[in-house]
C-alpha positions, -999 to +999 in steps of 0.1 A: +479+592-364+468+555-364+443+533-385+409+534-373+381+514-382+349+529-395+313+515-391+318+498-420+344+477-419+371+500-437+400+516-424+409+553-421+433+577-406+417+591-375+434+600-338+453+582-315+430+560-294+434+537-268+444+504-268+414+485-254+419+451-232+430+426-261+420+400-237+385+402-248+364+415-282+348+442-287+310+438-276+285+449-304+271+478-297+229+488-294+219+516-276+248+525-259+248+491-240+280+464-246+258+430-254+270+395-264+257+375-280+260+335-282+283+314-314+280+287-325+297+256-308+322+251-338+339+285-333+369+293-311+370+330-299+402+344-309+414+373-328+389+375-352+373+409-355+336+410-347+328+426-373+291+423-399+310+402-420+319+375-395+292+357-397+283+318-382+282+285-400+255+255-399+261+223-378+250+202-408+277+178-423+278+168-461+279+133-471+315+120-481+349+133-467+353+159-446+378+185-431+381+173-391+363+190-370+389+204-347+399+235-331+424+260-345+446+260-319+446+219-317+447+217-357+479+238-359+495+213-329+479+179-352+486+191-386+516+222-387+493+236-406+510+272-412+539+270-389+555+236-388+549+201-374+540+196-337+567+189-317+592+211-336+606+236-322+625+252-348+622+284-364+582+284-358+590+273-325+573+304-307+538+292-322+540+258-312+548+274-276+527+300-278+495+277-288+502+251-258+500+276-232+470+294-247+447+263-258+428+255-223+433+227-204+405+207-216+410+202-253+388+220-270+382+194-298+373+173-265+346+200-254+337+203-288+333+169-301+312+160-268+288+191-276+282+178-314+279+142-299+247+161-275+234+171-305+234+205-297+224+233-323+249+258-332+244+291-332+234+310-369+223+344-352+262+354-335+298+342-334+309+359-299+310+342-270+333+336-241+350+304-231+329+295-200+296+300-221+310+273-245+322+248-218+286+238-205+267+215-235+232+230-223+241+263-222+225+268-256+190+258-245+186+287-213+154+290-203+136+326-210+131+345-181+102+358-188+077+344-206+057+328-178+049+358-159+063+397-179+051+400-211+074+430-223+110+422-222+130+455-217+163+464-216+189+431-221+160+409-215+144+415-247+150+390-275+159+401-309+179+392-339+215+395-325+218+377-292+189+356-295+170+359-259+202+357-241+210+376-215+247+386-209+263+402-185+295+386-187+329+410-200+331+409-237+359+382-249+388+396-269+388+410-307+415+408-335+404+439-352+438+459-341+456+425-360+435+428-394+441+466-390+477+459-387+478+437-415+459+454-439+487+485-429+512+459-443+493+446-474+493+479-484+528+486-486+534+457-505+541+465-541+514+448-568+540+424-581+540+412-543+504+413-535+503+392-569+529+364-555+513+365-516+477+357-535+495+331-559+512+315-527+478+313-507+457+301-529+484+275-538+477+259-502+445+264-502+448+240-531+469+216-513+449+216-480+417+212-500+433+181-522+449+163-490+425+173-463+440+148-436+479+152-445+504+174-431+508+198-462+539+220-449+543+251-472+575+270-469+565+294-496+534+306-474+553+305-440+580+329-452+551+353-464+541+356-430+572+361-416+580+388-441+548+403-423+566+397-390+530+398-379+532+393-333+501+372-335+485+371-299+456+339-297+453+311-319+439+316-359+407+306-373+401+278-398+392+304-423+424+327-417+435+316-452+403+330-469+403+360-447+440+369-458+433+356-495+407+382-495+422+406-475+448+411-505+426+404-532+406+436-516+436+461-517+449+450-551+439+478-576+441+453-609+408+449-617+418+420-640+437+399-611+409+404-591+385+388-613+407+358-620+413+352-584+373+354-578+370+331-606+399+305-594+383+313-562+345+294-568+367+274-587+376+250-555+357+219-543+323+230-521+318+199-500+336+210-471+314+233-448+347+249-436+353+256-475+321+269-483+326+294-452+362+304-462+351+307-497+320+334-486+344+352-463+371+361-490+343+368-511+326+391-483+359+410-476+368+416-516+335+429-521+332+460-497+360+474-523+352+455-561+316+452-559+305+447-596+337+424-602+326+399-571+287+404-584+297+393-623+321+366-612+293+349-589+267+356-624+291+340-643+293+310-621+257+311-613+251+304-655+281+281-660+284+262-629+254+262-611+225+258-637+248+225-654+246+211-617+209+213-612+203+203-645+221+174-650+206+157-619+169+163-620+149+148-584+161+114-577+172+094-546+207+092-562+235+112-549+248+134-578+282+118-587+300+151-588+303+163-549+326+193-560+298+210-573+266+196-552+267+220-525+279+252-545+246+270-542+248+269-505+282+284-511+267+312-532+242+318-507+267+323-477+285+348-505+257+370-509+255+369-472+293+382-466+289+408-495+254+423-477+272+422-446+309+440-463+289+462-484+279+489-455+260+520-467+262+508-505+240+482-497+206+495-502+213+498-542+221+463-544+198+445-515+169+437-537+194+422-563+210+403-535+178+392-522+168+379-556+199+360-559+196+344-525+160+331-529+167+321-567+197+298-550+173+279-523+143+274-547+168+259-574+189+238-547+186+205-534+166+212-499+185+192-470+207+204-436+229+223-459+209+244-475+187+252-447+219+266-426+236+283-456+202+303-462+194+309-427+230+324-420+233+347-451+197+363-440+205+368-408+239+386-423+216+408-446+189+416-418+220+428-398+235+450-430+201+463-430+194+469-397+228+493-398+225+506-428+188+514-438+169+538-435+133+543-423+123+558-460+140+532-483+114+505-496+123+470-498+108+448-523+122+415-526+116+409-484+079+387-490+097+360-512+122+358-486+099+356-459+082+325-478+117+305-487+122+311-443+081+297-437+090+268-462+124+257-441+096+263-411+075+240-431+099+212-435+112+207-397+104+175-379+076+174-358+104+169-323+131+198-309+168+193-314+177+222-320+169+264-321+161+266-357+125+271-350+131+300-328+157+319-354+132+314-383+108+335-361+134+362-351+144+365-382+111+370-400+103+392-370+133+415-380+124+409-414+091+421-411+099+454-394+114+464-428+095+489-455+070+485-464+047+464-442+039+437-449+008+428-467-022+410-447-019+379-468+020+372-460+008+381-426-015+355-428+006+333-437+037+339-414+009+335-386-003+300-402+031+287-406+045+296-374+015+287-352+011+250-369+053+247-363+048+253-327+013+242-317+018+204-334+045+195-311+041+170-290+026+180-254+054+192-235+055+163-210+062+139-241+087+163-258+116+139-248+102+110-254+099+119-288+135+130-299+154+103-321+179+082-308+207+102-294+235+101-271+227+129-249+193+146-255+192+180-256+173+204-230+138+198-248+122+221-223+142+249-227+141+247-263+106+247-265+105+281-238+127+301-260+107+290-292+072+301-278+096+333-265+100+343-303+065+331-316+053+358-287+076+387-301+063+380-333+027+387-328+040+416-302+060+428-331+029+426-355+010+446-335+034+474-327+033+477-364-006+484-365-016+496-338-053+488-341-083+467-329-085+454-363-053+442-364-055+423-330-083+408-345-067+396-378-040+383-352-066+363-329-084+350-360-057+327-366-057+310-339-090+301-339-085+269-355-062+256-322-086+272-300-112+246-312-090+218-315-101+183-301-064+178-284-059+195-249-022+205-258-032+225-290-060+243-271-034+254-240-010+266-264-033+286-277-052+303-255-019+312-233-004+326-267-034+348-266-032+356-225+001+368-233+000+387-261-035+404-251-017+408-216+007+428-239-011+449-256-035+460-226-003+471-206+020+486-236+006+491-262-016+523-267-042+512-294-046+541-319-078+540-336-116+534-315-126+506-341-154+481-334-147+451-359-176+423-354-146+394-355-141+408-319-174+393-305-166+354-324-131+355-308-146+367-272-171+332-279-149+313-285-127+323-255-159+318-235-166+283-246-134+273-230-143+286-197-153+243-187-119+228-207-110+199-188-073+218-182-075+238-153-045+261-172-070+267-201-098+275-181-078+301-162-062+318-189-095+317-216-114+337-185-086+365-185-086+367-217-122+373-220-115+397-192-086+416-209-107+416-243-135+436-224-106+462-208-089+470-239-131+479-251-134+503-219-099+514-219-110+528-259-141+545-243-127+561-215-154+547-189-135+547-156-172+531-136-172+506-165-131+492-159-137+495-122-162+470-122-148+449-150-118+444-122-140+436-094-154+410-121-117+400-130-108+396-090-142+381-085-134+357-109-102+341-088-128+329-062-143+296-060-162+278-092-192+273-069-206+307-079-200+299-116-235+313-125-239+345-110-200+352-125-220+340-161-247+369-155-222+397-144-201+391-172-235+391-196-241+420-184-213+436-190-208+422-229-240+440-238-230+473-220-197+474-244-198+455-275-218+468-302-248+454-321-227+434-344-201+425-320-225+410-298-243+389-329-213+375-334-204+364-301-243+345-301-234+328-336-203+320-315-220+302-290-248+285-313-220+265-332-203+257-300-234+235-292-228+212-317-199+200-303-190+167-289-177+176-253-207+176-234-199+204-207-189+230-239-226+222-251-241+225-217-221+258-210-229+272-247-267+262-239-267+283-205-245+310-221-272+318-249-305+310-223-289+339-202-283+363-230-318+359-239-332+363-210-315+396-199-331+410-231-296+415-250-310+406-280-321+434-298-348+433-324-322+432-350-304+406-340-335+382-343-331+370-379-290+363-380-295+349-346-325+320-360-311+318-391-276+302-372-296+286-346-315+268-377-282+259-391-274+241-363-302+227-351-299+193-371-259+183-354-270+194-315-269+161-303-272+159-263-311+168-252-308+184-220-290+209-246-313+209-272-339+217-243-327+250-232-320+260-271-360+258-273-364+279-242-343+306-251-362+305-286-395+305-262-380+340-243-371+354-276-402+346-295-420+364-256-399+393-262-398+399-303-430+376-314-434+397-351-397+391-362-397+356-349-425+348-367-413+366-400-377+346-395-391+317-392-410+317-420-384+324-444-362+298-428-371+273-456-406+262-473-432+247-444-436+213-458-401+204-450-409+204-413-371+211-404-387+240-389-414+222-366-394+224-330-388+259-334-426+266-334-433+239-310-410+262-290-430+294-297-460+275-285-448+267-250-472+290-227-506+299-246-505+336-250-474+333-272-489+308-289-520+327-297-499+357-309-480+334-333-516+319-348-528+357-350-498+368-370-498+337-395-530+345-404-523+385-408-493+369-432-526+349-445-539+380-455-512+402-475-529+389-510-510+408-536-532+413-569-524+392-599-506+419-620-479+424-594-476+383-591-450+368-613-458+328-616-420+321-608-419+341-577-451+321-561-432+302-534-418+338-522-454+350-512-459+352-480-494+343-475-485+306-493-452+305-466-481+317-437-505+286-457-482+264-457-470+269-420-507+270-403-518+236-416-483+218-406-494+236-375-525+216-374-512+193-372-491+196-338-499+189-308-488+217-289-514+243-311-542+216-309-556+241-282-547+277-301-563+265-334-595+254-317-597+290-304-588+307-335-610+277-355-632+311-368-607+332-383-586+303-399-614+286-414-623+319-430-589+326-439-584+294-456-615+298-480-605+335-489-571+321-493-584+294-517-605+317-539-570+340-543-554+310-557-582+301-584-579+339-588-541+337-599-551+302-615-526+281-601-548+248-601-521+227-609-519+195-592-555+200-568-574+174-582-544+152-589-544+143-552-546+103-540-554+105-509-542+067-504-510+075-521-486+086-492-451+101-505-428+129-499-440+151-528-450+187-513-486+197-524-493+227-546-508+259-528-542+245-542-537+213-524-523+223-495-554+253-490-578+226-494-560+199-470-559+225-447-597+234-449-602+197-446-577+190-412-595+222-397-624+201-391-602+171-384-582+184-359-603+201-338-629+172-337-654+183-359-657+150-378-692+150-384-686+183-409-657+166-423-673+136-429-705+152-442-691+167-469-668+136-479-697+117-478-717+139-503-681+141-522-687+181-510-648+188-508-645+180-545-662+214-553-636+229-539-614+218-564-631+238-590-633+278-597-671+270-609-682+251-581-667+268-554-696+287-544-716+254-541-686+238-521-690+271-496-729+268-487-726+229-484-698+237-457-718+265-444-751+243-443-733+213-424-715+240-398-751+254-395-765+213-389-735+204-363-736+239-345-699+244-356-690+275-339-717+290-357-714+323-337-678+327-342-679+320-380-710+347-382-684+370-362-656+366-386-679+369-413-691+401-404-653+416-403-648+402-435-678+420-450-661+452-439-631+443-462-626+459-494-615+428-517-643+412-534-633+379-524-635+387-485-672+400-491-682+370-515-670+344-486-687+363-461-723+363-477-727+323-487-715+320-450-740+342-433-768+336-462-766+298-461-779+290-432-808+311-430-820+301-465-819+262-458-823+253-422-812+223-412-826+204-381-799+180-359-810+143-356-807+133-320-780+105-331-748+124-337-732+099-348-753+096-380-756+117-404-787+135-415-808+131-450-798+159-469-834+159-491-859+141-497-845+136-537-813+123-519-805+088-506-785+085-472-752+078-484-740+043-475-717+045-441-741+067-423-730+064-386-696+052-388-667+075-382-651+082-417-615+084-425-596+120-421-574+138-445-544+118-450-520+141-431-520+124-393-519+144-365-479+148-347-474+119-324-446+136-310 
């Protein structure tokens, strides 16, 4: 029987085994394959087990003194740390030996020193590595292998959590695990009186090397402790061999009083040193898997005591805090909790939320710099591994979102340059993070999308990525880091989706990249859109979408892909057309229509072809967006396209212009659609600024008003009150071929018509009546010149419309304001309904160059009877005579008069008779001399003026 090591980190008595090759570690192993994964460059592989608790350290250096930054092998040689000075050969002799013909024949402080001097990252995410991955300085920054071209890594191409995109297929190095088995055999035959001495001896030079970092500190005490051991160590020890012994014994004593004092006189120690801090979270680590409450009170204690006084006593200043032995101790207790997730094995799950708490309470309470950052990145990515072998698909986390945030805030603090991986191990990790239960809620989502995409998409373009590193001697492989950053910001959304397996959650994805899809730099929009290409490319070949949803948001982001289809990158362009492409196969692929995807990829190779035929590639692809998106999809994607014409690149407007003048015309737009579709246009009309644009916007308004005139019209009208005129050029556009225009006059006055009586009028609601909207509208429409033609053909009907219209309004007496009018007073005022029925009366005659009536009545002050309930029958045959005396349409008038007759309001039928009646009962005979006015009686002087052309109404007819 031997000692075997279980899962978790204990030992048991299990069968013989076989010894394996102790030239190399064990490889971690994931589904049934032996990976590696890369350390960071301040680690020496040795005899160290590679086990959860072993964990890496950050590169970042505290202010003040320091251990040197050596190897382990090279330190023992410099210092006789352990064994004896170098050079002597006496009883220790065999080490100093031993060391020389293992350490390589490069130094490895050399190789070392020349990495940090590169300014390369160190590894957080593994500590095992072999030596010839360590010898090369830009190593670390491998490019991925497939990010360019295959979108789903498999097998040891796929990046996760442990080996960070790296691909090994190197032999695993060597592990110590038979050594720490061996020596944990021989701690536990020592009696407790012993284990009590061996602690009291360790810790006593851990005290000395701590106190004279740079001095030889020989300690016989601790060198005949290990040779009591008579321990046959194979490979040089690591710098934290003391801790990992320290805690090695602390672990197997059973006095739960000793323990605690040694924990205690453990934090105790100075937490400047980054090798400290580690040594100090490994013993910690190892005595918890065995004393878990004990290590959990001590770090409580410490936590009130220690900690709080530290924070406290040096609130935000610029100042360095005059007490370095304490300044760094919460990144100490955040590496602890780390080492206790990763020792704790299957007890962890009781004790992860309380861990988590612990670890985000530390970094919100600590001064943020290098320090912190590493400490908290490390001790997650030990907890994400704990959980990762140890939970289980039922368990609920709760405590993951505020982790998640404290990882998007370190996100939020890196420079705007690449030095180093952190970018890409914040992803991972939130990606590993984020596969825990339960999901994640939409707005942490939202915000780990946010975060992330701002990190990666600000960077400087890629061809300037070097040139904007600080100072350095050797830069690092820029390029490469930014490759394996993008990598993990693809995996995320790949992992988002494979979470929620729906249309509505790739939308929720694509949504937030919409802001970097519009961006005015070049760099932001190619990131973007080959995010996107890639993750769409994805889904359409991996992932089976669950669900046949039809969210609208689908039709904005297919628009906005289109209006990137004339990007001055020739990348963009390339990959916004596939992507509109694999948007419309993931629709078919949901309906099943094979016809459908076999023509979308005759589109899709079509599309590869030369630009020339860039038109007839616009109409396929229109016709194929109406034959799969749904109503509300589709109103989207034309909203899409009427903001992109307000934009200030003058191909996007010309493209978004032809876009939306082909959608029309191939009759997409279904009835509706019409009012979202004018209300956006209307919206946007004021900020389209180039006029070849703003030209085919009016003829696609033209096709539309052809092909749905009634709910043009009725859109239109409710648009916004008439006398505004921000409405004008869309009813210049409806009156660009005569019949349409004569349809548009016909229906204004039907709207002229729907009089509702006065009980179901409220006085507040007046300007929501749609005959005063249809009044309003008809005489700003006099006023253009593009109806001049349609209003003298409908002269009849409107002139009987307007006095019906004006007898309504006595009839709900709202008079305010009609006799109140100057007409030499010009302002911006609009006039009341009264007003504006009797202007309109007035410009009918106007207009359509029937002065002499106009000025007949003026002259006779006839329109003031019109302003007046009591005289408005007198004001009506005075009109009716003059009409009669000019020969104004007579016949068309008597028409018109004759339908109204037929009406059953009272008002149509009183109109109706003073028109026909008036004439016949006082005949009046035309002078020869049109151009002056007849006597109107013989008790009647002419009026002075008589044959000059009077003054109009004050509103002038449209220059434009």
């Amino acid at each position: 029987m031997v000692l075997v090591r279980s899962r978790q980190g204990s030992l048991q008595r299990g069968a013989p085994r076989a010894r394996p090759d102790c030239r190399f570690p064990a490889a971690t192993r994931q589904g049934g394959h032996r990976r590696l994964g890369p350390v960071c460059l301040g680690q020496r592989p040795g005899w160290g087990p590679s086990r959860p608790q072993e964990q890496t350290r950050g590169h970042a250096r505290p202010e003040g003194p320091q251990l040197p930054m050596m190897s382990v092998g090279d330190g023992i040689l410099r210092t006789g740390w352990l064994f004896g000075k170098q050079g002597q050969l006496g009883k220790r002799g065999f080490w100093t030996h031993f060391l020389r013909r293992r350490v390589p024949t490069e130094p490895w402080d050399q190789r070392l020193g020349d990495s940090r001097k590169e300014g390369r990252p160190e590894n957080l995410l593994s500590r095992e590595v072999t030596l010839s991955m360590v010898a090369t300085p830009s190593e670390g920054f491998s490019c991925p292998h497939w990010r360019s071209d295959c979108l789903s890594p498999t097998g040891e191409q796929k990046l996760d959590i442990e080996h960070l995109g790296r691909v090994s297929t190197s032999k695993p190095p060597n592990d110590g695990s038979l050594w720490e088995e061996a020596l944990v055999s021989k701690i536990r035959t020592m009696s407790a009186l012993q284990k009590s001495q061996a602690l009291e001896a360790v810790q006593c030079h851990i005290r000395e090397h701590t106190q004279l970092i740079r001095k030889e500190v020989p300690n016989a005490g601790l060198q005949e402790l290990l040779a009591a051991l008579n321990l046959k160590l194979k490979q040089p020890l690591e710098k934290t061999f003391l801790f990992r012994f320290y805690g090695l014994i602390l672990r197997e004593c059973a006095c739960v009083d000793l323990v605690r004092r040694h924990l205690a006189s453990l934090l105790e120690l100075s937490h400047q040193s980054s090798g400290q801090r580690e040594g100090i979270a490994v013993a910690i680590g190892i005595v918890s898997s065995r004393h878990m409450q004990e290590v959990w009170t001590t770090l409580e204690h410490v936590g009130r005591t220690r900690f709080l006084r530290t924070v406290f006593t040096s609130p935000d200043s610029q100042q360095p805090e005059p007490d370095t032995h304490w300044r760094w101790a919460g990144s100490t207790s955040l590496l602890c909790y780390g080492q206790m997730a990763a020792h704790a094995g299957a007890q962890i799950l009781p004790w992860v939320d309380n861990i988590v708490s612990r670890m985000v309470y530390y970094f919100s309470c600590s001064r943020y710099d290098k320090i912190l950052k590493t400490s908290f990145l490390s001790a997650t990515i030990m907890l994400l591994k704990a959980l990762r072998q140890n939970s289980t698909p039922s368990y609920k986390f709760s405590q993951i979102p505020e982790l998640i945030q404290c990882l998007l805030c370190i996100l939020q603090k890196e420079p705007n340059f690449l030095t180093t991986l952190f970018r890409e191990k914040i992803i991972l990790v939130i990606v590993g993070l984020s596969n825990l239960r339960p999901s994640l809620k939409p707005v942490v989502k939202s915000q780990i999308l946010q975060t992330c995409l701002r990190s990666l998409y600000t960077l400087p373009p890629t061809e300037t990525l070097r040139s904007s590193l600080p100072p350095s001697d050797v830069a690092p492989d820029v390029t490469a880091l930014y490759r394996k950053s993008m990598q993990a910001l693809d995996l995320l959304l790949q992992s988002l989706i494979s979470e929620n397996k729906s249309v509505d959650e790739l939308c929720f994805i694509l949504q937030h990249a919409e802001p970097w899809l519009k961006s005015d730099s070049s760099h932001e929009r190619q990131r973007a859109v080959q995010t996107i290409f890639l993750f769409l490319k994805y889904v359409v070949d991996y992932v089976g979408l669950t669900e046949e949803a039809t969210p609208s948001m689908l039709g904005h982001q297919i628009g906005l892909l289109m209006l990137l289809w004339r990007d001055k990158e020739p990348v963009t362009q390339s990959h916004a057309h596939q992507c509109v492409y694999l948007l419309l196969q993931l629709l078919t692929q949901q309906k099943g229509s094979t016809s459908e995807f076999t023509y979308l990829n005759k589109m899709k190779n079509f599309e590869a072809n030369a630009r020339k035929k860039s038109e007839m590639k616009f109409y396929d692809l229109v016709k194929v967006l109406d034959g799969n998106l749904t109503v509300a999809q589709h109103t989207q994607l034309v909203l899409t396209l009427l903001r992109g014409l307000c934009s200030h690149n003058h191909l996007c407007c010309d493209l978004a212009s032809q876009l939306l003048l082909m959608i029309v015309e191939d009759h997409s737009i279904k009835a509706e659609q019409v009012a979202e579709v004018l209300q956006g246009l209307f919206q946007e009309l004021p900020s389209i600024i180039f006029k070849n644009t703003l030209q085919t916007v009016m003829q696609a308004v033209s096709v539309l008003g052809t092909q749905h005139t009634q709910e043009t019209v009725e859109v239109i009208l409710s648009l916004c009150h008439p006398s505004e005129r921000q409405v004008i050029p869309l009813w210049k556009a409806l009156a660009s071929n005569t019949q349409l225009a004569r349809k548009v006059l016909t229906l204004l006055y039907m709207k002229l018509r729907l009089r509702p009586p006065k009980e179901l009028v409220r006085f507040t609601q007046q300007a929501e009546l749609i005959s005063l909207l249809a009044l309003g509208t008809i005489y700003e429409l006099l006023y253009t010149r593009e109806y001049k033609a349609t209003v003298r053909w409908s002269f009849a009907g409107v002139l009987v419309g307007l006095l019906t219209q004006l007898r309504y309004l006595f009839e709900l007496d709202v008079v305010d304001g009609i006799s109140d009018y100057q007409e030499d007073v010009l302002d911006g005022k609009p006039l009341s309904p009264c007003r504006t029925c009797l202007e309109a009366l007035k410009g009918l005659f106007w207009t359509t160059n029937y002065w002499e009536v106009f000025a007949y009545l003026k002259l006779l002050r006839g329109w003031e009877l019109f302003e007046h309930m009591e005289t408005y029958t007198e004001g009506v045959t005075l009109l009716a005579r003059a009409m009669a005396h000019y020969d104004c349409e007579v016949k068309a008038v008597l028409g018109q008069a004759v339908i109204s007759l037929k009406s059953s309001e009272e008002r149509d039928n009183i109109v109706a008779i003073l028109i026909i009646t008036e004439p016949r009962a006082h005949p009046v005979h035309v002078s020869e001399n049109r151009g002056q006015l007849p006597e109107p009686g013989p008790e009647q002087p002419q009026p002075a003026g008589a044959g000059h052309e009077p003054e109009g109404p004050q509103q002038c007819p449209d220059a434009s």
